[in-house]
C-alpha positions in Angstrom: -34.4 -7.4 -9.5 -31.4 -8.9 -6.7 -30.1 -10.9 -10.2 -30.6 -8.3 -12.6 -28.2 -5.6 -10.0 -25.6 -8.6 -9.9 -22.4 -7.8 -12.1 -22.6 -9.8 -14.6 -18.6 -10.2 -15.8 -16.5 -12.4 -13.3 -13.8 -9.4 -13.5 -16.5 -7.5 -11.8 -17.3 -10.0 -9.2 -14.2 -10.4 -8.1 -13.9 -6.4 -7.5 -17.0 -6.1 -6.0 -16.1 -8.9 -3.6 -12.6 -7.2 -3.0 -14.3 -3.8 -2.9 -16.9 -5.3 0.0 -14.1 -6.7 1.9 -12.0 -3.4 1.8 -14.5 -0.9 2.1 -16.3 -2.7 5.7 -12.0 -2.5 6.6 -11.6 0.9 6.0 -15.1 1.5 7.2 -14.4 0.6 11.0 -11.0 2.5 11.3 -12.9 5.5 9.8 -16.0 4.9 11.9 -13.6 5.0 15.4 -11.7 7.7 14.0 -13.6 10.5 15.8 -12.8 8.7 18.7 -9.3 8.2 18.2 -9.0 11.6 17.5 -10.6 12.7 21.3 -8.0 10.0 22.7 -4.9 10.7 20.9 -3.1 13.7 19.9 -1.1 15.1 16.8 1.5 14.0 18.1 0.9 10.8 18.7 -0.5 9.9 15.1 2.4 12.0 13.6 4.6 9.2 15.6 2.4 6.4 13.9 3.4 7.7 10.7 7.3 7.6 11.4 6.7 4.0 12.7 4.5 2.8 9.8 6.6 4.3 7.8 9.4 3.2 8.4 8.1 -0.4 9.0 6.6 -0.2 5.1 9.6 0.9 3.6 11.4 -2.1 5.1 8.5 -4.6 4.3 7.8 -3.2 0.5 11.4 -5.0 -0.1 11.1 -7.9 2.7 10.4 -10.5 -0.6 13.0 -9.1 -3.2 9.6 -9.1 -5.1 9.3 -11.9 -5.4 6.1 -12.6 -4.5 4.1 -11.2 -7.7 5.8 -13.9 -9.6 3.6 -16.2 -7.3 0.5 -15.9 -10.1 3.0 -16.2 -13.3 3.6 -20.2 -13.1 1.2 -22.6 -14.9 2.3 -24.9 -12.0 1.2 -25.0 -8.2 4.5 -26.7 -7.3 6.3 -23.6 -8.9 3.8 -20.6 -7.2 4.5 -22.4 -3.7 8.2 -22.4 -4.3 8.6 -19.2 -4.9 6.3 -18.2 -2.5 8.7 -20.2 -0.2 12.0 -18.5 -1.7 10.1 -15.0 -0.9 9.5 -15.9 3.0 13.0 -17.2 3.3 14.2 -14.0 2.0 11.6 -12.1 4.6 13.7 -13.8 7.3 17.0 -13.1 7.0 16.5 -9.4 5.8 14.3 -9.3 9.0 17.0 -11.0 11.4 19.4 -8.5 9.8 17.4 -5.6 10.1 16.9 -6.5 14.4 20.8 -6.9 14.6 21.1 -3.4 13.4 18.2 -2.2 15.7 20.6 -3.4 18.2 23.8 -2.1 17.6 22.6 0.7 15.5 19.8 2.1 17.9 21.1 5.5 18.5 22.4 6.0 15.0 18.8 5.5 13.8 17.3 7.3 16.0 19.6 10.5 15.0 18.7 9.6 11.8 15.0 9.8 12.1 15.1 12.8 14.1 12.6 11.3 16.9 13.9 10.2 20.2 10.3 8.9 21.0 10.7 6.0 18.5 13.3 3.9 20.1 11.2 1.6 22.0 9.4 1.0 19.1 12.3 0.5 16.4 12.5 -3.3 18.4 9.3 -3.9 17.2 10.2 -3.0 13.6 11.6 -6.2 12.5 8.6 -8.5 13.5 6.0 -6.4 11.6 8.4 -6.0 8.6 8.3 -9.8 8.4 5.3 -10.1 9.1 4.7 -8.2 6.1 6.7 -10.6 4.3 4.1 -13.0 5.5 1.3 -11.4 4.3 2.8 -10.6 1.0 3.4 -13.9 0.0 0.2 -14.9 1.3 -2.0 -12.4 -0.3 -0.4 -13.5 -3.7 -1.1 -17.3 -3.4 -4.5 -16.4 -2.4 -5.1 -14.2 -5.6 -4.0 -17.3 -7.9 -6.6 -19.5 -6.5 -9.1 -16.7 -7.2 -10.0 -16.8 -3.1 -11.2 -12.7 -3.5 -13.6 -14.2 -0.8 -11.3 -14.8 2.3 -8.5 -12.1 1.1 -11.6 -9.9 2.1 -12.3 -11.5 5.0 -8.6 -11.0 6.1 -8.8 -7.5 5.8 -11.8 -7.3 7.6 -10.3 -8.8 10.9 -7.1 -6.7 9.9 -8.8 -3.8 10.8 -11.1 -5.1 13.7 -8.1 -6.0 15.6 -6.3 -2.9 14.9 -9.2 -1.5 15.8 -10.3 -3.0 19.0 -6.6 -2.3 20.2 -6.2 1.5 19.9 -9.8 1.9 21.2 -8.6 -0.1 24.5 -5.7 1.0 24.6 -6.8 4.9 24.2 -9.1 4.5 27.0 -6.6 2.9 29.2 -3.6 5.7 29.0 -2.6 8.4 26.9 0.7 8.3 24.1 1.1 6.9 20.7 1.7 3.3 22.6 -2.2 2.2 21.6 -1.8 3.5 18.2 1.1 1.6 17.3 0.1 -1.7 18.8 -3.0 -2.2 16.9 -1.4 -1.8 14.0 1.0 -4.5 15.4 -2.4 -6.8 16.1 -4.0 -6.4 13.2 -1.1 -7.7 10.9 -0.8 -10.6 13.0 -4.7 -11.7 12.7 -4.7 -11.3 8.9 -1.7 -13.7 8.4 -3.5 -16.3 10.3 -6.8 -16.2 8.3 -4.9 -16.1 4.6 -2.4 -19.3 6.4 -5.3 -21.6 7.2 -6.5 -20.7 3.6 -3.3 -21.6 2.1 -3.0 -24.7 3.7 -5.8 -25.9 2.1 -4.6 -24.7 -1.5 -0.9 -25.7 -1.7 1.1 -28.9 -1.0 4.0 -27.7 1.3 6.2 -31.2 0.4 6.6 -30.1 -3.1 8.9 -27.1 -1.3 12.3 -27.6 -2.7 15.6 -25.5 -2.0 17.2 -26.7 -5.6 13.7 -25.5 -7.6 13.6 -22.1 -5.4 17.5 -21.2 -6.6 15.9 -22.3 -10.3 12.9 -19.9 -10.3 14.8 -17.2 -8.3 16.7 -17.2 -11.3 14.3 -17.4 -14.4 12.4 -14.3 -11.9 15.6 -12.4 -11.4 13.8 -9.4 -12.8 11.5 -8.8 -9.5 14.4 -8.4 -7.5 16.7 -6.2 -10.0 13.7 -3.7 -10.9 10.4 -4.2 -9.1 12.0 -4.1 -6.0 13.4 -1.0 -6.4 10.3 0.2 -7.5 8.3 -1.1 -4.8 10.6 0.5 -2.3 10.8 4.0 -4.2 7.0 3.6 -4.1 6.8 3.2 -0.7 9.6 5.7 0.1 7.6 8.3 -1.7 5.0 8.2 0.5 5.8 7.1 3.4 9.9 8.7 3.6 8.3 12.0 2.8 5.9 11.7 6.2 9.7 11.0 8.4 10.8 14.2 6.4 7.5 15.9 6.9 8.3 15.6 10.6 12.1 17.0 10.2 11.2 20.0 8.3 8.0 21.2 9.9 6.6 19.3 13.1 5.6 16.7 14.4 1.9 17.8 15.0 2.1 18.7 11.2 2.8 15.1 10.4 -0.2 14.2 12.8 -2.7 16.4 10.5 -1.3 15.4 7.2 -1.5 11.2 8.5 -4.7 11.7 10.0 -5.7 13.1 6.1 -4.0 9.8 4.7 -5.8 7.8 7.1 -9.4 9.0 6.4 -9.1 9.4 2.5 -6.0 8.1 1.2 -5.9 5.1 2.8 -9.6 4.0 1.8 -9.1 5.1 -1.6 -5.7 3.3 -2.1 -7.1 0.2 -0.9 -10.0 0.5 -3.4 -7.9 1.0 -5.9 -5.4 -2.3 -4.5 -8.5 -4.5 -4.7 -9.2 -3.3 -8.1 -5.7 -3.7 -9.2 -5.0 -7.3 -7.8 -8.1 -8.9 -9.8 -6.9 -6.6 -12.6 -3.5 -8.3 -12.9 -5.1 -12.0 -12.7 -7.5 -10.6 -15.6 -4.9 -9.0 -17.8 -2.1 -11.9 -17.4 -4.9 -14.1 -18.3 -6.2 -12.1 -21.6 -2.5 -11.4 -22.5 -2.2 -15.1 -21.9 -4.4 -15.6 -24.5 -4.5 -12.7 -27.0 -0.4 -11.4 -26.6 -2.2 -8.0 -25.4 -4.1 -6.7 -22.5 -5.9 -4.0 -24.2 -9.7 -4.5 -23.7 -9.2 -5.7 -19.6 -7.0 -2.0 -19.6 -9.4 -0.2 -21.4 -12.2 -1.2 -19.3 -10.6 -1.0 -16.2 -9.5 2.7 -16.9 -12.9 3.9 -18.0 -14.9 2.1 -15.1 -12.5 3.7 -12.6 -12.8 7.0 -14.3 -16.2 7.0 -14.2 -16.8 6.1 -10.7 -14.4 8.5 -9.1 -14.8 11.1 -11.0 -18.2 13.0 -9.1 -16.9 10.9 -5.8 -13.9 13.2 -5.7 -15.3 16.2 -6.6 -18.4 16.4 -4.5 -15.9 15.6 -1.7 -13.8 18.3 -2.7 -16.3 20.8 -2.1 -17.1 19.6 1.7 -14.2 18.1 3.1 -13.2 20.6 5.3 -16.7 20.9 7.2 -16.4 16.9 7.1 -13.8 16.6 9.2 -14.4 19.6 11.6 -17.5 17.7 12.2 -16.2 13.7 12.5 -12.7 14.8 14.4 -13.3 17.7 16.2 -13.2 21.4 15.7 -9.3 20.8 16.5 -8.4 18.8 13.4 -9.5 21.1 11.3 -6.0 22.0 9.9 -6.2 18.2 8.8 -9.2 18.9 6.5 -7.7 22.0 5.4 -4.7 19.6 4.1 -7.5 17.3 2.5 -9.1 19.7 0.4 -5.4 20.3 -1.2 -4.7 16.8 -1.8 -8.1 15.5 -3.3 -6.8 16.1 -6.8 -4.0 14.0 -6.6 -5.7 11.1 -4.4 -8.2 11.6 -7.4 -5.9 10.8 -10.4 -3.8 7.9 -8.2 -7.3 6.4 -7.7 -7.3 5.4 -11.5 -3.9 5.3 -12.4 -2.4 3.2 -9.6 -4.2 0.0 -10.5 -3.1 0.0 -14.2 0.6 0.0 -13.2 0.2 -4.1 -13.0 1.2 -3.9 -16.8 4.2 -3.4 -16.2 4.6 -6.8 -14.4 1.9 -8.6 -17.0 4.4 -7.0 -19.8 7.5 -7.8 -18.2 8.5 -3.8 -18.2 9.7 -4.1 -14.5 12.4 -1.6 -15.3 10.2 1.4 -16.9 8.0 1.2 -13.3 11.4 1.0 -11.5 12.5 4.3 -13.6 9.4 5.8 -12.8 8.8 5.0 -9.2 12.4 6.2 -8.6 12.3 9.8 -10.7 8.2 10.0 -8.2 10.8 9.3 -5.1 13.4 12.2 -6.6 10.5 14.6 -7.5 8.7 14.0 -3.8 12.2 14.6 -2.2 13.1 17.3 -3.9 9.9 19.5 -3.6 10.2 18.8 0.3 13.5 20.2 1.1 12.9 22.8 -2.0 9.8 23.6 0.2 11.9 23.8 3.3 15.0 26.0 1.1 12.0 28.7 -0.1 10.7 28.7 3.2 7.3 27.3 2.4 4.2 27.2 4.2 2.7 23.6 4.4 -0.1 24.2 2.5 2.1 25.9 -0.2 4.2 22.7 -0.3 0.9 20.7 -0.7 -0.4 22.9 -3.5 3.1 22.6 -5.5 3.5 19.1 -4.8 -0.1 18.0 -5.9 0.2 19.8 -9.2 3.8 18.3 -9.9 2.9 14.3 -8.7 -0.7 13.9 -10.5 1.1 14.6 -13.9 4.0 12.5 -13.2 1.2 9.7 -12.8 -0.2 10.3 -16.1 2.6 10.5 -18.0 2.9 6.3 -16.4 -0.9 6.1 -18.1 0.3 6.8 -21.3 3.3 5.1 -21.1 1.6 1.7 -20.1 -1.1 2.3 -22.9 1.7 2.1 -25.2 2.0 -1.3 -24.2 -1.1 -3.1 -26.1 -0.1 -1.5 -29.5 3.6 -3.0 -28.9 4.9 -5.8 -31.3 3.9 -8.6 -28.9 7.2 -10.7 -29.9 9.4 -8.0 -28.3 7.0 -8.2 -24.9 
């Protein structure tokens, strides 16, 4: 009966072991977030968000991209070379980015429109490269199909982080505990993916000559998919900094505390699903010139599963969270309800958006990542303009985003029935 429930396909597998990993992550944030809740305020988790954001922003560039050319190379030498070009760039953008902590401090400050942050902009330029770290990490990991201990990683990601803000919480009040478990936790999951790595990869064959050669015959990571990646990230996470400019802090703390107990679990579902995708697809492109049955698959599986997730959620959010956070968060499942639909259609979508690095299209997801960053900024200050309620914002904004994410589904379907010579 145990073998027969087993998937059978090693695509599956290596979900399901991704999936295990990241659901027993997100499960022990979730499971202390009552608690957190009781101990922190809306304030103090709407200052998480500026710091996280702003930390994530910096850190989706940290590489130049470079590290999901890791898996491209039929040669180890090669993948460890350019995972060695990617940390060298993480370190000087880094170093740079704490000189202008320094002399910048006030300017940025001003900027983000929170005086609170300023201890913590210091402490910017460590996670960013740490960030770095992991990026790289994670990718050389994925080539050597070790979905095992990437999952393991995560796991004692989020017990650290964890463990941290619980101590901390229980210790003194302010966003300090908050903020330094998420510090912790990114330190502990570089560790376990390094003494994985090590084992994988010969270090000696790291040469500065070959990193300047594959930087080059790569240069399209760093021209398009980094300016994807940080669009991505800016439309998300830049939208929480202006979140807190245009309506409140504690606002910020409701809508993060929504991203933290559905987003976040649902994006990293939909992560694991899409790193095993892209080691799948490159391989049946590999071999075929298309991608179409891994796509196909992929698409209808993820379909399928989240379709009655999201909408029996839909229906009972709002009692969920009165009753897990407290009857003073309930604003926070008020803001969930709205965004379901859109966490819904990002939950299938977002995973697929590999093909444009299987397909070499690096430029249509930088075009598209950029005109989501346009569309996110301009609905919050055309929120602000019309003097919109928050939950009005929400409503307009959910609509607008969840088609601009399948009009990238279509677009990357297009890709299969493409003349494979021109791909």
């Amino acid at each position: 009966m145990i073998d027969r429930l087993k998937p059978k396909s090693e695509f599956s597998r290596n979900v399901l072991t991704l999936m295990t990993g990241t659901t027993i992550a997100q499960a022990i944030p979730i499971a202390i977030t009552p608690i957190l809740t009781r101990l922190y305020s809306p304030e103090d988790f709407g200052l998480l968000s500026i710091f996280v954001g702003v930390s994530m922003m910096a850190g989706s560039v940290a590489n130049g991209r470079y590290e999901l050319a890791i898996i491209l190379p039929e040669k180890d030498d090669d993948a460890i070379n350019i995972a060695a070009l990617g940390l060298l760039i993480a370190t000087v953008f880094s170093l740079l980015l704490f000189i202008s902590v320094i002399f910048l401090n006030e300017e940025i400050i001003s900027l983000l429109g929170n005086q609170e942050i300023s201890f913590w902009l210091y402490f910017i330029p460590f996670v960013v490269w740490m960030t770095g770290l992991y990026n790289v990490l994670n990718y050389l990991n994925i080539r050597k199909k070790c979905y095992r201990d990437i999952a393991k990683a995560t796991i004692y990601k989020s017990t650290a982080m964890a463990a941290v803000q619980l101590l901390y919480g229980f210790i003194r009040s302010g966003a300090s505990g908050l903020i330094s478990g998420q510090i912790a936790a990114q330190v502990l999951a570089n560790y376990r993916l390094t003494i994985n790595s090590k084992k994988n990869y010969t270090l000696k064959s790291i040469n500065f000559e070959r990193q300047m050669i594959l930087a080059k015959r790569y240069i399209k990571f760093p021209k398009y998919s980094m300016w994807a990646g940080l669009a991505n990230t800016s439309s998300t996470h830049l939208i929480s900094v202006l979140i807190s400019a245009v309506y409140s802090l504690g606002i910020l703390g409701f809508y993060s505390l929504t991203l933290r107990a559905l987003g976040m679990p649902a994006a990293m579902i939909s992560s694991a699903v899409g790193q095993v995708f892209l080691e799948q697809a490159t391989k049946e492109k590999n071999e075929t010139g298309t991608a179409e049955k891994v796509f196909n698959q992929t698409l209808i599986k993820l379909f399928l599963i989240s379709s009655p997730m999201f909408f029996i959620l839909y229906w009972f959010v709002e009692d969920v969270f009165i009753i897990a956070f407290g009857p003073d968060w309930y604003i926070a499942g008020e803001y969930a309800q709205l965004l379901i639909p859109l966490f819904f259609v990002r939950f299938f979508v977002s995973p697929l958006t590999m093909m444009n690095v299987i397909f070499n299209k690096n430029e249509v997801g930088m075009y598209w990542q950029f005109a989501l960053l346009f569309l996110q900024v301009f609905l919050i200050f055309g929120a602000e303009y019309l003097q919109l309620s928050f939950k009005e914002y929400l409503e307009v904004m959910v609509s607008i985003i969840s088609i601009h994410y399948l009009v990238i589904l279509m677009i990357m379907s297009r890709y299969n029935r493409m003349d494979t010579k021109n791909v």
